[in-house]
PLY file of the C-alpha trace (Angstrom):
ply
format ascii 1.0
element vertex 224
property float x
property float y
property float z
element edge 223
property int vertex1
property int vertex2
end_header
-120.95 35.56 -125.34
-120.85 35.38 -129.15
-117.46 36.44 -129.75
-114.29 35.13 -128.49
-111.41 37.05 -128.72
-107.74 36.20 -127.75
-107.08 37.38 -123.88
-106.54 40.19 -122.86
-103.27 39.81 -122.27
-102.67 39.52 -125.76
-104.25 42.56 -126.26
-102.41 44.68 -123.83
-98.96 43.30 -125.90
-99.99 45.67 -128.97
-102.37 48.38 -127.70
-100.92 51.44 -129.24
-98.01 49.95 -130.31
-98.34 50.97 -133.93
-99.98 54.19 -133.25
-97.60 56.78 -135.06
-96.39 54.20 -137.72
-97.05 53.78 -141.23
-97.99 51.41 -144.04
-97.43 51.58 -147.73
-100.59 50.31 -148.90
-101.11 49.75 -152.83
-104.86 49.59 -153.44
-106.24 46.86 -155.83
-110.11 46.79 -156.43
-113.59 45.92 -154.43
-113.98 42.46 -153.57
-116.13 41.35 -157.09
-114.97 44.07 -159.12
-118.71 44.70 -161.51
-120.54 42.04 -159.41
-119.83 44.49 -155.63
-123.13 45.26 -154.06
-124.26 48.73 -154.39
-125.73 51.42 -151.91
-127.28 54.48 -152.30
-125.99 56.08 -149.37
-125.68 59.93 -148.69
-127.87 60.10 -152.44
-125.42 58.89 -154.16
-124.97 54.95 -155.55
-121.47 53.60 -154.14
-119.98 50.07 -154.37
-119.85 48.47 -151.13
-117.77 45.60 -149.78
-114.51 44.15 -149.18
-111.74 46.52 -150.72
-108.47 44.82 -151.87
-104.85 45.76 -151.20
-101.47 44.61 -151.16
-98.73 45.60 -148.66
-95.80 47.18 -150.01
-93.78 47.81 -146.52
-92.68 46.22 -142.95
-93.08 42.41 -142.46
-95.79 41.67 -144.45
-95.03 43.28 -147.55
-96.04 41.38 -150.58
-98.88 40.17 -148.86
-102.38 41.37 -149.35
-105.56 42.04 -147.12
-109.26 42.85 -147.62
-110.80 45.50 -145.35
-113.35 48.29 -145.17
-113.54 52.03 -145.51
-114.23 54.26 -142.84
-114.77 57.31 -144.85
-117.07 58.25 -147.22
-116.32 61.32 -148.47
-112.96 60.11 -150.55
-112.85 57.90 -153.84
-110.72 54.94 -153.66
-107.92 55.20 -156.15
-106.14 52.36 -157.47
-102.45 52.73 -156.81
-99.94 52.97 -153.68
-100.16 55.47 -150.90
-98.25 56.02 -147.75
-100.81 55.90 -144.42
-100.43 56.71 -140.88
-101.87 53.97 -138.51
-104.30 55.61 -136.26
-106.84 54.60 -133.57
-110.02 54.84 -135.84
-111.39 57.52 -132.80
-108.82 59.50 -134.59
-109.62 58.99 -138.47
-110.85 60.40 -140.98
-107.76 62.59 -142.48
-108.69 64.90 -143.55
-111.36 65.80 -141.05
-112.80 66.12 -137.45
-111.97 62.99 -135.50
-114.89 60.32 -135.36
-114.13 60.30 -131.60
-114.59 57.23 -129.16
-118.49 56.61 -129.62
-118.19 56.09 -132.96
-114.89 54.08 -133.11
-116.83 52.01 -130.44
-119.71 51.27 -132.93
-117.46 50.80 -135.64
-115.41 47.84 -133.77
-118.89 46.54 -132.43
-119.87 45.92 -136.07
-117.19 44.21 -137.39
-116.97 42.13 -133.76
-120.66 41.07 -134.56
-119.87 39.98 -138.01
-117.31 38.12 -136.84
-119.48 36.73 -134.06
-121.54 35.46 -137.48
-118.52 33.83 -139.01
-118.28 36.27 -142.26
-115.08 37.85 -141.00
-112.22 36.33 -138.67
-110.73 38.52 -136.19
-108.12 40.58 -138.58
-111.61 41.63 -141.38
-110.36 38.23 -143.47
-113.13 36.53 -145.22
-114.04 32.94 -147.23
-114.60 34.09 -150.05
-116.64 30.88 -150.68
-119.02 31.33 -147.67
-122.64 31.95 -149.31
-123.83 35.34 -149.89
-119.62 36.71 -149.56
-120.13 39.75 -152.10
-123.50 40.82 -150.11
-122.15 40.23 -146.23
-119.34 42.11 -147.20
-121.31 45.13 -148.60
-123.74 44.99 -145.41
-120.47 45.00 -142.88
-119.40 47.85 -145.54
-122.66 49.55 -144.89
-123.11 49.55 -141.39
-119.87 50.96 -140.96
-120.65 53.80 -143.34
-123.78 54.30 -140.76
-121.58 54.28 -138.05
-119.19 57.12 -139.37
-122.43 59.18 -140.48
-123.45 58.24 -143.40
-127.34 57.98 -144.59
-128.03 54.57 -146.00
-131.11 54.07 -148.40
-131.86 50.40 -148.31
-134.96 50.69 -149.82
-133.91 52.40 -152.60
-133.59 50.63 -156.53
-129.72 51.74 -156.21
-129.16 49.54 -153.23
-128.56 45.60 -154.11
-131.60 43.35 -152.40
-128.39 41.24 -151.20
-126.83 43.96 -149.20
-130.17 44.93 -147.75
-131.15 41.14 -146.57
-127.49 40.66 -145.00
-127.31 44.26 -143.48
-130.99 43.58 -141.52
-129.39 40.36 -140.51
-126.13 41.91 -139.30
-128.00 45.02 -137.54
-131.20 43.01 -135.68
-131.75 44.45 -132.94
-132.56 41.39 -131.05
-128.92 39.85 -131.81
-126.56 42.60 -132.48
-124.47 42.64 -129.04
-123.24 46.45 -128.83
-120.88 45.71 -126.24
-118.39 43.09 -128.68
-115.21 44.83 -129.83
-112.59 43.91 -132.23
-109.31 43.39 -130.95
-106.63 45.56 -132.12
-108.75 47.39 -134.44
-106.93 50.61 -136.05
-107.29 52.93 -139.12
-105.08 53.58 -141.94
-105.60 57.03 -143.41
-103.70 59.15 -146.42
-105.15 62.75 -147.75
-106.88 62.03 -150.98
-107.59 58.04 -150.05
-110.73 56.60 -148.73
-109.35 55.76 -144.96
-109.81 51.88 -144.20
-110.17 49.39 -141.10
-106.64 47.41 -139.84
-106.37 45.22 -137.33
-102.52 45.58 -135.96
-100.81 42.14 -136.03
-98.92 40.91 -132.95
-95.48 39.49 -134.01
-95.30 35.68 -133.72
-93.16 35.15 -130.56
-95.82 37.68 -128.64
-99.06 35.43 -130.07
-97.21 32.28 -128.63
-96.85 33.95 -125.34
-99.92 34.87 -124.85
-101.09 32.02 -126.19
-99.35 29.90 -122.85
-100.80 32.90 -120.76
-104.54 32.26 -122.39
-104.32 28.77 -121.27
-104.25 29.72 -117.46
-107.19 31.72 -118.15
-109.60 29.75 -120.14
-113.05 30.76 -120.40
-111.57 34.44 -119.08
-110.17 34.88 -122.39
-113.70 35.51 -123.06
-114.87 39.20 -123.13
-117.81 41.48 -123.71
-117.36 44.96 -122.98
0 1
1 2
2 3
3 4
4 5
5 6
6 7
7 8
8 9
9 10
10 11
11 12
12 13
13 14
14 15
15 16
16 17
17 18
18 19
19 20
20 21
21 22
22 23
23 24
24 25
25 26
26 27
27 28
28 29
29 30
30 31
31 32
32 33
33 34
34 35
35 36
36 37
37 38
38 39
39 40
40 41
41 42
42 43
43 44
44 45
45 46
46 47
47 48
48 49
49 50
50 51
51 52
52 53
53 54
54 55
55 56
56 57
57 58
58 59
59 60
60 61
61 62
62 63
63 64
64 65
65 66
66 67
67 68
68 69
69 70
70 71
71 72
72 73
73 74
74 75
75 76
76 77
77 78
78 79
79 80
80 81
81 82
82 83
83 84
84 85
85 86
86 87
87 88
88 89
89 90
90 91
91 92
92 93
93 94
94 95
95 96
96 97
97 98
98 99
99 100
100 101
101 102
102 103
103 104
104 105
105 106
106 107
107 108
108 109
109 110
110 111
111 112
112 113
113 114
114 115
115 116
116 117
117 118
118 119
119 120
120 121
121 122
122 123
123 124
124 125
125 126
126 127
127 128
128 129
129 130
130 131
131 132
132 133
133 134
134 135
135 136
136 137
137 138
138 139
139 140
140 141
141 142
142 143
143 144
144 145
145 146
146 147
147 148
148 149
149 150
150 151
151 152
152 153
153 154
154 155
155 156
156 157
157 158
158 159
159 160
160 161
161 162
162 163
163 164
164 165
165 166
166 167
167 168
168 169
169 170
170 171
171 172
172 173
173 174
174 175
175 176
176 177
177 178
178 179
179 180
180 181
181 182
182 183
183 184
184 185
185 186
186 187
187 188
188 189
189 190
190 191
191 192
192 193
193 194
194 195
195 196
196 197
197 198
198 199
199 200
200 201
201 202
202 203
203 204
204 205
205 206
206 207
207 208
208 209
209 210
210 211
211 212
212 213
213 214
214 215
215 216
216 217
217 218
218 219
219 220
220 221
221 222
222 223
């Protein structure tokens, strides 16, 4: 087990519980502004990594977060936008929902990369760790996969960084398709690239299930 995630209890406290709300989001810049990786995905060179925003409503406005896109077909613009929280089987907007399969592989990639230690469980990063700028563009890149997206790693338009940390992330003989991330939703607004959120639980619900996590120990453990 290479992931372990809070029980499920704590789990059950949230599921769907923001699905329907919103989030002013006001959106910053990629994680390393010039320095991003790059990908040639879809034949086209895009930046790839962590994308910056602050929160500008509920109660964690004024605070910011780093998380990935789920869309491709949208430019980031920098500036604040109202989203609707939505399970990611439901995103893009506009567009034909990704549907289960595919929300599935997205939260199995970002599970895995937590498994590694780049991420923590709500897409947060060190941005000290070694090789930050190019984990972040490989978790960005697999997820673009996942969503349909044809990745040329090969090519002179994708950073060698991003390729060596992508092979890593994707190996076959470690990635563990069955990991999920807990609470894992999307945010999406017409005319913004649609990104990852993991819903927070509010603090009095974390310390219950905290007590209820003890009971359970090595339960509190789970592959899917």
């Amino acid at each position: 087990m290479k992931m372990m995630n809070y029980a499920v209890i704590a789990s059950a406290l949230c599921a769907g519980g923001a699905l329907g709300d919103t989030i002013d989001l006001n959106y910053q810049e990629i994680a390393g502004g010039s320095s991003a990786t790059t990908l040639r995905i879809n034949g086209a060179q895009s930046d790839a990594g962590h994308m910056i925003h602050l929160i500008e409503s509920g109660a964690q406005a004024g605070s910011s977060f780093r998380t990935f896109c789920v869309e491709i077909a949208e430019v980031a613009s920098v500036g604040s936008a109202t989203y609707d929280i939505v399970g990611v089987a439901d995103a893009p907007n506009p567009g034909a929902p990704y549907g289960q399969a595919v929300a599935d592989r997205v939260s199995a990639i970002v599970a895995n990369a937590a498994a590694l230690g780049w991420i923590d469980g709500h897409l947060q990063a060190d941005e000290n760790q070694a090789g930050y700028l190019g984990k972040m563009g490989a978790i960005q890149a697999a997820i673009w996969e996942a969503v349909g997206g044809t990745l040329s790693l090969n090519s002179s338009q994708t950073s060698d960084e991003l390729a060596f940390y992508y092979l890593a992330l994707m190996d076959a003989q470690s990635f563990d398709d069955s990991l999920r991330m807990r609470n894992l939703r999307a945010v999406v607004a017409p005319g913004q690239q649609d990104m990852l959120y993991v819903v927070p639980l509010p603090p009095a619900a974390w310390a219950g299930a905290g007590l209820l996590a003890v009971g359970f120990g090595v339960r509190t453990l789970r592959r899917r």
